[in-house]
N, C-alpha and C positions, 0 to 999 in steps of 0.2 A: 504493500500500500504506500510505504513513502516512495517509491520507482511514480508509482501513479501520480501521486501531488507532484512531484516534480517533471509531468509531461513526458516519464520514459516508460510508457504503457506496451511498448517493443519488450521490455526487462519484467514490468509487472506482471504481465498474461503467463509466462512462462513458468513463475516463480510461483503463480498461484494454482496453475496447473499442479505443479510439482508435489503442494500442499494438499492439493483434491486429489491427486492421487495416492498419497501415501496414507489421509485419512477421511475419505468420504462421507463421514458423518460430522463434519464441523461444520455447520453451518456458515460461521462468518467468513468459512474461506472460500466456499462455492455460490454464495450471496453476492459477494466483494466481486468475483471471478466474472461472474454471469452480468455485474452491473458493469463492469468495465468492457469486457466482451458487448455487450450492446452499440456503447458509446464509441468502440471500433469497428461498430457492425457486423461483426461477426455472426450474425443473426441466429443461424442453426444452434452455433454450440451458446448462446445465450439464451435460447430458448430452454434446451434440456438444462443446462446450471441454473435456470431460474426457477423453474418448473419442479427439479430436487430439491430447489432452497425452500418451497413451497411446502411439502410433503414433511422435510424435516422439521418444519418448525410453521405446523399451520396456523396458527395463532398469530404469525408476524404481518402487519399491516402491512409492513416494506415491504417485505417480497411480495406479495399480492398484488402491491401497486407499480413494484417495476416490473414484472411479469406483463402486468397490464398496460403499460407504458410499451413494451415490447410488443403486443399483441399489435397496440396502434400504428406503429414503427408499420408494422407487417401486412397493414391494412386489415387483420380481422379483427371487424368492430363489435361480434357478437361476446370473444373471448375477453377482447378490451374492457366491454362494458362490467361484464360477469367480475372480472377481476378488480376492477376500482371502485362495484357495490362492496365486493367483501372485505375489501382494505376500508373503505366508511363503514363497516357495518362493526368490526372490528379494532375501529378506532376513528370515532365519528369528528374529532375535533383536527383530522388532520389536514392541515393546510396544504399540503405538499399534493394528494389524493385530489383536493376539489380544485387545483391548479391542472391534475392530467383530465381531471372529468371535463375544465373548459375547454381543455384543448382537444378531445373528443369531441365536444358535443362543437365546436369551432371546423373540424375538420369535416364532419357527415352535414357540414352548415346550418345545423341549426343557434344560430347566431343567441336567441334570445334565450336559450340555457344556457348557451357560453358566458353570456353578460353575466347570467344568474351567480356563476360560477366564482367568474373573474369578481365578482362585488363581494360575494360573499367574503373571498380571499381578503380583499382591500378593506371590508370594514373592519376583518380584523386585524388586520396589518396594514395602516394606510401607507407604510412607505415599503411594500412589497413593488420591487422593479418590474419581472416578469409577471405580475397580473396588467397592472399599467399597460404594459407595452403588450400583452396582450386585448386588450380591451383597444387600446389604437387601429391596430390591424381588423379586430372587425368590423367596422364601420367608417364609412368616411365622414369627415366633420363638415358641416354646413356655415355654423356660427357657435356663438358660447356655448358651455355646457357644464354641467354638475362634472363631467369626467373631468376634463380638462383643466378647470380649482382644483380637483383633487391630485393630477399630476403635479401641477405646478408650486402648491405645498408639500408635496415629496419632495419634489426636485429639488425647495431651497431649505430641505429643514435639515439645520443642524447635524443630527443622530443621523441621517443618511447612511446606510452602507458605501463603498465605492461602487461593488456592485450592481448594488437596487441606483442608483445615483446612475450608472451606465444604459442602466436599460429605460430607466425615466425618461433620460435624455434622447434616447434615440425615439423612444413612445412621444415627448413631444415633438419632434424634428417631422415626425409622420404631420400629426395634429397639426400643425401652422404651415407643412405642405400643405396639405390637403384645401385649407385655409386661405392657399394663393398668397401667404404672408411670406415668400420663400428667402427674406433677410433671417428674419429672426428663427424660421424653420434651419439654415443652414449653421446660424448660430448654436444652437442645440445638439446639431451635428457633429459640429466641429468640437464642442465639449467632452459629448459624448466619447467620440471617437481618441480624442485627448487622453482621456482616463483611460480607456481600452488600451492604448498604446503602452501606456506604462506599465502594465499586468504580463505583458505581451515580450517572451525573444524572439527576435527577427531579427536577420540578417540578409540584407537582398546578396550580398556576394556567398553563402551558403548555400541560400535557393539556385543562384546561379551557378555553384558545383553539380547538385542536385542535374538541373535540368541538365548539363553538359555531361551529366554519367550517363545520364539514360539515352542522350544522343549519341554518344560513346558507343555504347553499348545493344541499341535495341535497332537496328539498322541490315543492309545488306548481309552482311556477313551471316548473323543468326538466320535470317531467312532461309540463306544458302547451309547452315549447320541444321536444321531442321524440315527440309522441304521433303526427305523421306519418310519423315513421320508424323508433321503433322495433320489431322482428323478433317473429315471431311465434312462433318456437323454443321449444317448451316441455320441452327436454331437462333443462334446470337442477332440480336441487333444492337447496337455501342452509341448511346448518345451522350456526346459528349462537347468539352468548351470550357468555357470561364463558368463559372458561379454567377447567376443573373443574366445568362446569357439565350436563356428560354430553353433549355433545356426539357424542366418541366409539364412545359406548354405542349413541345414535340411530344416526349412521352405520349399526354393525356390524348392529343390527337392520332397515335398511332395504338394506344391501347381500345379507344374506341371502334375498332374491327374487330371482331368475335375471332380471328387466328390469331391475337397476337396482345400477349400476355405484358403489364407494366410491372416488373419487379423493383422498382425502385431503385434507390441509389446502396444496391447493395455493395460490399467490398468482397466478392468473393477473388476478385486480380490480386488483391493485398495476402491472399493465401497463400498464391502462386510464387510473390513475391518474398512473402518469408519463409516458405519450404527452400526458395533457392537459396537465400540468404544463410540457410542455416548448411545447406552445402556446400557452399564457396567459404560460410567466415567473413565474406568481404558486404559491404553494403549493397545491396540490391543497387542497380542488376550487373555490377562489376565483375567479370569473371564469367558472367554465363554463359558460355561457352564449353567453361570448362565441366556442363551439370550435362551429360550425356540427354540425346537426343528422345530413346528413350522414356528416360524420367519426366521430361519436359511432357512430351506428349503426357505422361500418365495422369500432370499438374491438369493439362489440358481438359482430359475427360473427368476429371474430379469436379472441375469449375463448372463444365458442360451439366452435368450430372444433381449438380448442386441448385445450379439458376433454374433448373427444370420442374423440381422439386413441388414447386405451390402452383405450376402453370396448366393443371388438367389438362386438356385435350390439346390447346394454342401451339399453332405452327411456331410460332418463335414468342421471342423472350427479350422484350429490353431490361439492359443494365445501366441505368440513367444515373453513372458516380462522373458527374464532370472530368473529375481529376484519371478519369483514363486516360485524357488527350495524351499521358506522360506514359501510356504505355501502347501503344498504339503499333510499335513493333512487334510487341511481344504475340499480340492479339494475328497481328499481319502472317507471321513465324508461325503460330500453331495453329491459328482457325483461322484462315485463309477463306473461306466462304462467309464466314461473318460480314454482314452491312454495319458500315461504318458515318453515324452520324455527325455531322460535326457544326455545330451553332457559333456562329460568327457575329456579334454584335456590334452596332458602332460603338467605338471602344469609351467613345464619351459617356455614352448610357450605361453602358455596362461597368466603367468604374462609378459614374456616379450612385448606378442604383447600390450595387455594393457598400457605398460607404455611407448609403444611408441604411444601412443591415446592420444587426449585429450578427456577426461572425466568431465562432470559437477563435482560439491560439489556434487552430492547424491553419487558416489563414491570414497569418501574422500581416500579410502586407492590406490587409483591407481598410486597417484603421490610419495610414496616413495619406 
């Protein structure tokens, strides 16, 4: 868990693996396991570690309600639902629970239980950030409003977290867009975004290693070290691009044909990536060349195998994690019949919409 707080969740997953397996009835260690496996996507194996942490200790509101939180992640609203009455039913004062219920009842849009949700939150916490900035996003603003006093006594009150203070600020930046007041909406932004940075390591000459391994490395060459083995599966579709780049948008409009399944922004390439990694020793995807042809393929049909998993009958399968664009050879190399999406924005909109988001540290460059 301190690997975790300090953003080395490459170091923590492994370590808590180690601990689940050597004694599978602790609870805090396959609860820990399963919630951080989430938050990397890992979808599969955070479902069964949550689902155990469940069994083990079914009295705990938490697992109930991250389980539940995973179910929505996964699109099944029925499990969602199920699992965030028995986290309230079981612990009716928790905040954290009527925060995933609005983002539920937010996401199947029914707005006006989302409100119900987010209010409840706020009257009892009125300087909860993510209710706030939830309540922003569902609706557009006209003119004044009860919401809006209530943000902006968050925003300047004292006691503030830095936190709850981050996400106010980007909840009003919404509110005074919306407003057409767009001085003082970018003022908000720019605070927001201020604070964010400072939580935040970032280093664009890092990033720029990053991106020049993988250019490095996911190119000609591998095509040509792989083109006897890899799969001829053309279930895949790859949409991909910047963050705010409408990604989403394609998804929803290609998931709308009865053949073709929208999995979401799953990570199952970041498997691909750390089986190699742990063959080489070297950082993904340094060296892969040296991970036989083979194997590679075996990565291939495990991913194949995995994205197929929730998609019944559907000819193909989108994988809508922007952040493929960075692997795009790899996908070239082994699934060579894959369609390859790629969303191109003007880049003005696309950084602006961005930086009016809040975005986790995995994208450190959004906040300046």
């Amino acid at each position: 868990m301190l690997y975790h707080r300090v953003g080395r969740n490459d170091l923590a997953i492994p370590s808590l693996r180690k601990a689940v397996q050597i004694r599978p009835d602790v609870f805090e260690a396959i609860f820990n396991l399963g919630v951080i496996e989430r938050d990397q996507s890992f979808v599969e194996d955070a479902h069964r570690h949550l689902t155990r942490a469940t069994l083990l200790q079914p009295n705990s509101a938490s697992a109930h309600a991250m389980l539940g939180a995973l179910s929505l992640d996964r699109g099944k609203l029925d499990a969602a639902r199920s699992s965030f009455e028995r986290a309230l039913e079981l612990d009716p004062d928790c905040v954290a629970t009527r925060m995933q219920f609005a983002q539920f009842y937010s996401m199947i849009g029914d707005r006006d239980l989302a409100a119900k949700y987010y209010e409840e939150v706020i009257s009892r916490h009125p300087l909860r950030g993510d209710a706030h900035y939830g309540i922003a996003h569902l609706q557009k603003f006209t003119g004044p409003s009860d919401d809006i006093g209530r943000m902006k006594e968050a925003f300047s009150a004292v006691e503030i977290s830095e936190e709850d203070r981050i996400l106010t600020g980007f909840a009003l930046g919404k509110v005074f867009d919306d407003l057409n007041d767009y001085g003082k909406a970018f003022e908000f932004f720019l605070e927001a975004n201020k604070l964010q940075r400072k939580t935040i390591r970032y280093s664009n000459a890092e990033q720029k290693k990053i991106f020049d391994r993988h250019k490095k490395a996911l190119g000609r060459s591998l095509v040509e070290h792989c083109r006897s083995h890899s799969i001829a599966d053309d279930t895949l579709i790859l949409i991909l691009g910047m963050p705010r780049s409408g990604t989403s948008l394609v998804e929803q409009i290609l998931a709308s044909h009865p053949a073709v399944y929208g999995a979401g922004e799953v990570e199952y390439s970041r498997h691909i990536a750390e089986q190699v990694r742990m063959l080489t020793g070297r950082p993904f995807p340094q060296d892969i060349e040296s991970v036989s042809p083979e194997r590679l393929r075996d990565f291939a049909i495990s991913y194949i195998d995995k994205i197929k998993a929730h998609a019944g009958t559907a000819a193909r399968v989108c994988d809508k994690l922007p952040h493929n664009f960075l692997r795009i050879g790899l996908f070239v190399a082994l699934m060579p019949n894959a369609k390859i999406v790629f969303c191109n924005r003007d880049p003005l909109d696309n950084c602006l919409s961005i930086y009016q988001h809040n975005f986790s540290s995995d994208h450190g460059y959004a906040c300046d």
